[in-house]
C-alpha positions in Angstrom: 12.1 -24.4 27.2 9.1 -22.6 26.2 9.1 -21.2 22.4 8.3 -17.1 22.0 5.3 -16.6 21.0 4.7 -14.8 17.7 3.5 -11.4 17.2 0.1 -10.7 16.8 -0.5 -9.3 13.4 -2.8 -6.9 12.1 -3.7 -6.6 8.6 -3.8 -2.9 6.3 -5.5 -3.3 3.1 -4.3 0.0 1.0 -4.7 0.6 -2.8 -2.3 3.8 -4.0 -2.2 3.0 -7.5 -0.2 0.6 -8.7 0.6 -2.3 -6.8 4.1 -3.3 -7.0 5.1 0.5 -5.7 3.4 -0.1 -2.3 4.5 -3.8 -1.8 8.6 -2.3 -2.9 8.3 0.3 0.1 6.3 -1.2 3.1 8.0 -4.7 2.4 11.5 -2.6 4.0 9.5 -1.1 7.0 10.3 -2.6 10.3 7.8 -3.9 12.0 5.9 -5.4 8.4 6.1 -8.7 8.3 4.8 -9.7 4.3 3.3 -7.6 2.0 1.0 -9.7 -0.8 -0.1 -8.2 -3.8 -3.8 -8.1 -4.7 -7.3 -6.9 -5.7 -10.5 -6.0 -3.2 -13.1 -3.8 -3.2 -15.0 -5.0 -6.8 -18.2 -6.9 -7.6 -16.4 -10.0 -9.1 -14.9 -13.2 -7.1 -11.4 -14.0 -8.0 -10.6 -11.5 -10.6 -7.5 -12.2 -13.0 -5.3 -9.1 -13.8 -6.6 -8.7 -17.2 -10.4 -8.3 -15.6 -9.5 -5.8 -13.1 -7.1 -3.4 -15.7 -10.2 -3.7 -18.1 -11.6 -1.7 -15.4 -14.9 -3.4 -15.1 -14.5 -5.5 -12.2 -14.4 -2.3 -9.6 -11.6 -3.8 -8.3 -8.8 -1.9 -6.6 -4.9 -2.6 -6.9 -4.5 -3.4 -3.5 -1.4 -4.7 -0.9 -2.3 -6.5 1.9 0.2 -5.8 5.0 0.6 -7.9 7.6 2.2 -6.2 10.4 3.3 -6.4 13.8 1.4 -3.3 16.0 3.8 -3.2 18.9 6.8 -2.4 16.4 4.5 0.1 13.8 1.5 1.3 14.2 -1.5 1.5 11.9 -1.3 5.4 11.6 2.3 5.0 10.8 1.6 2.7 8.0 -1.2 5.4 7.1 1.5 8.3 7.3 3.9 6.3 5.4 0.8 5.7 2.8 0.3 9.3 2.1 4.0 9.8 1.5 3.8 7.5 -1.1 1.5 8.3 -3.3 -0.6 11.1 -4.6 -3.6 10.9 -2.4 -5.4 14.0 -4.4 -6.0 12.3 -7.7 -8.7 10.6 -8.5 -8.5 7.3 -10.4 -5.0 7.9 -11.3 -1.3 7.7 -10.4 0.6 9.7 -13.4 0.4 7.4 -16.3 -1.8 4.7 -14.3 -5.6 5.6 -14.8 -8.7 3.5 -13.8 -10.6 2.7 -11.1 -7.9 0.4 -10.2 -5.7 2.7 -9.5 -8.1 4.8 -7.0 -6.5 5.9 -3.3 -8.6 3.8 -0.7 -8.0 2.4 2.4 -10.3 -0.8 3.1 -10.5 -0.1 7.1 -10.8 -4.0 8.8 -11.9 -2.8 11.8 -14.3 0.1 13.6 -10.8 1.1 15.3 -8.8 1.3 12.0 -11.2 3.3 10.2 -10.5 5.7 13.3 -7.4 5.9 12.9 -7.6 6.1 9.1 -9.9 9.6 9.6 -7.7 11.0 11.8 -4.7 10.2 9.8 -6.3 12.0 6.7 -7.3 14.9 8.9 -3.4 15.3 10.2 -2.8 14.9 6.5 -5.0 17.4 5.6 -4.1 19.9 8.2 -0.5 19.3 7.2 -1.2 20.5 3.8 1.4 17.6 3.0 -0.7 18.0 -0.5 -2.1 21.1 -2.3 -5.0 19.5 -3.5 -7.7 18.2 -1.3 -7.8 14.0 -0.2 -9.5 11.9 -2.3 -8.5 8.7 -0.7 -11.7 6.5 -0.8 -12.4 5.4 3.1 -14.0 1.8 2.7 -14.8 -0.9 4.7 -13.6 -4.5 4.8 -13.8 -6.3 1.2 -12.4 -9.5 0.0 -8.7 -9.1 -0.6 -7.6 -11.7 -3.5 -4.1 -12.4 -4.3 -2.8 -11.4 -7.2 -1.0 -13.8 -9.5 2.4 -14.7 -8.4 4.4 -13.0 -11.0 3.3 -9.9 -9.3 4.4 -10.9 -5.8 7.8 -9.4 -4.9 7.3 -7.4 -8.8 10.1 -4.5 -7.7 12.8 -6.7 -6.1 12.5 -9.6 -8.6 12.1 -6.9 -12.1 14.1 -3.6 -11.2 15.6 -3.4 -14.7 12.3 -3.5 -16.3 11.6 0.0 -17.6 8.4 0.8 -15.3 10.2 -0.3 -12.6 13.1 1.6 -13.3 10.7 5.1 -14.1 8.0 5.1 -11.6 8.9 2.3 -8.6 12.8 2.4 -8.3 11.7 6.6 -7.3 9.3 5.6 -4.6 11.3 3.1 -2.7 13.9 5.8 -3.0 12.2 8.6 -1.7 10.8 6.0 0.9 14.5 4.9 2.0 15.5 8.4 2.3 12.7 9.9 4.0 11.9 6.6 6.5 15.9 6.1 7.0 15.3 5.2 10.5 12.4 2.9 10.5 13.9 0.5 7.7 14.2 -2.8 8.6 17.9 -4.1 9.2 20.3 -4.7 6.0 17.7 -2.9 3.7 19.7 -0.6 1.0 19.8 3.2 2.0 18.8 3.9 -2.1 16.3 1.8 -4.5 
């Protein structure tokens, strides 16, 4: 008997603010397989949490997603991206403002930063916003893991009152509008 071989992953680096909204939605898309919390895209080596909210690291809030591409494809993770965040504000998600919380995708490849160009020009085009992009288009960085009591924040803290206000919205809005692409025995509401 010969075992199946895994999948061969692909990894999306993607900062939309804060982290614990982006890890609560794409950790229910099929075709993700983890979703880790942490920084990239600064001047310092292994920041802490306090360093990079201080703002002086240059670090982004960042999720790294590990996911299968024959199941979802980097532009879908993209698509699901702009969705899910405001994409036209720089620095900023509502009450979150820094550096930290910048747009940007850290492209890890020639081919994803392709795909990442023509997913902001769909975008764009779309007029999904009405405010111009101001998603920072990067290349690769250092991604560094964020301490584990930010790892699985959402699922683990849904009573806390930021969750409850700003993330417990998103993974709703996720759920409803990505119905069909969540992965098996996921909740139809946050």
């Amino acid at each position: 008997m010969t075992a199946t071989p895994s999948p061969r992953l692909e990894h999306a680096i993607l900062g939309g603010g804060c982290f614990w909204c982006l890890e609560a939605v794409f950790r229910d898309l099929t075709g993700v397989s983890s979703v880790v919390s942490g920084y990239a895209g600064g001047r310092v080596a292994d920041p802490s949490y306090e360093a990079v909210c201080g703002g002086g690291t240059g670090h982004a809030e960042v999720v790294d997603i590990a996911f299968d591409p024959a199941v979802v494809s980097y532009a879908d993770l993209l698509r699901v991206f702009f969705t899910m965040h405001d994409p036209t504000t720089r620095d900023r998600q509502g009450n979150d403002v820094g550096t930290q919380y910048r747009s940007v995708i850290f492209a890890q490849s020639d081919a994803q930063r392709a795909t990442a160009e023509a997913v902001m020009g769909e975008v764009s085009a779309e007029g999904l916003w009405p405010a111009p992009l101001v998603t920072e288009l990067a290349g690769a960085a250092p991604f560094y893991r964020a301490e584990g009591y930010h790892q699985d924040y959402f699922e683990r803290n849904p009573r806390q009152p930021y969750c409850m206000a700003v993330v417990a919205p998103k993974v709703a809005k996720f759920r409803k509008l990505y119905r069909d692409r969540l992965k098996s025995g996921t909740p139809q509401s946050a």
